[in-house]
VOMARDO-720672 format. One record per atom (N, C-alpha, C, CB): x negated, y, z. Coordinates in steps of 0.2 Angstrom, whole numbers, plus 5000, padded with zeros to 4 digits. Glycine has a CB too. Layout:
<sites>
XYZ/...
</sites>
This chain:
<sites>
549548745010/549448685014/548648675014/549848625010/548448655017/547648655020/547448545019/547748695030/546948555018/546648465018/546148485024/546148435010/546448415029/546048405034/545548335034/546448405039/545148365036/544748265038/544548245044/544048255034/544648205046/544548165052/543748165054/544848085051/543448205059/542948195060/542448115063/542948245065/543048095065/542748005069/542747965062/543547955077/543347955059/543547895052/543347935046/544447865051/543247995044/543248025038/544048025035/542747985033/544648015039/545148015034/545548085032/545747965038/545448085026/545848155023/546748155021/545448175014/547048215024/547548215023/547648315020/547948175029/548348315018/548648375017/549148415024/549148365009/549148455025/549348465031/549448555032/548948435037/549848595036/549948635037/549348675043/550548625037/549548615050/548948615053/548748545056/549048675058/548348545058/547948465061/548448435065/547148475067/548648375065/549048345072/548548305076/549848305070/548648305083/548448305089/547948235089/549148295094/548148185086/547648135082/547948095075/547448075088/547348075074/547248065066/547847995065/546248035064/548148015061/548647965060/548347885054/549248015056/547547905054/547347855050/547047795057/546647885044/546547825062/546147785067/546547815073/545347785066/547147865075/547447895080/547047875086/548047875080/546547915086/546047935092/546148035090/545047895091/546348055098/546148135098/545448145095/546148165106/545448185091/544648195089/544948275085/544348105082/544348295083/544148375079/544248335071/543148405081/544748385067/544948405059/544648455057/545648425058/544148435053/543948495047/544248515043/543548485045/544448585042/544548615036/544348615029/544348655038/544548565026/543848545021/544548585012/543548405021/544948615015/545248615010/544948655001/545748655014/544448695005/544148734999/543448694997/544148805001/543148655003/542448615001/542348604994/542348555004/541548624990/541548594985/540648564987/541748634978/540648504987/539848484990/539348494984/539748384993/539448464977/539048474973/538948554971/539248434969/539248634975/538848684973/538348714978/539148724971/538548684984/538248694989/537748644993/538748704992/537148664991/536448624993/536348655001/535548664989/536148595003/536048585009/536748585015/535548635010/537348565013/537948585016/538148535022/538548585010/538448545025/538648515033/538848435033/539548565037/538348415034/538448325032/539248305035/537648265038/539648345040/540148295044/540748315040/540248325053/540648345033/541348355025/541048335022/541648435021/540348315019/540348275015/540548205014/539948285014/541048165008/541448145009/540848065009/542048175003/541148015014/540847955016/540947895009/541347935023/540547865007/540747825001/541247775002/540247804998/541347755007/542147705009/542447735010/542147655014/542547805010/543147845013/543947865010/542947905014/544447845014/545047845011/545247895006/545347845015/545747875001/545747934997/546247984999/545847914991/546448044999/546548105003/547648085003/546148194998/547748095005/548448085006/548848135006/548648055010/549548155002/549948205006/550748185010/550048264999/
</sites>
């Protein structure tokens, strides 16, 4: 099972694969792969998985 995050809201969920839109702000939008992310070993890492500080907590 794979963790996705909502590129538009930041919302994380558990999922097999992305569904069509985000069930947090359900707008069609692009799911990142963030299942294996870890931000704090990785300097300088892709700002759009690093996790938002109001961001929901991940759901399965």
């Amino acid at each position: 099972m794979n963790t996705w995050k909502c590129e538009q809201c930041g919302y994380q969920f558990k999922s097999e694969a992305p569904p069509e839109k985000c069930p947090a702000c359900h707008v069609a939008c692009s799911f990142l792969d963030v299942t294996v992310y870890t931000p704090d070993i990785h300097e300088g890492a892709d700002n759009r998985i690093k996790p938002k500080p109001d961001s929901a907590p991940i759901h399965k």
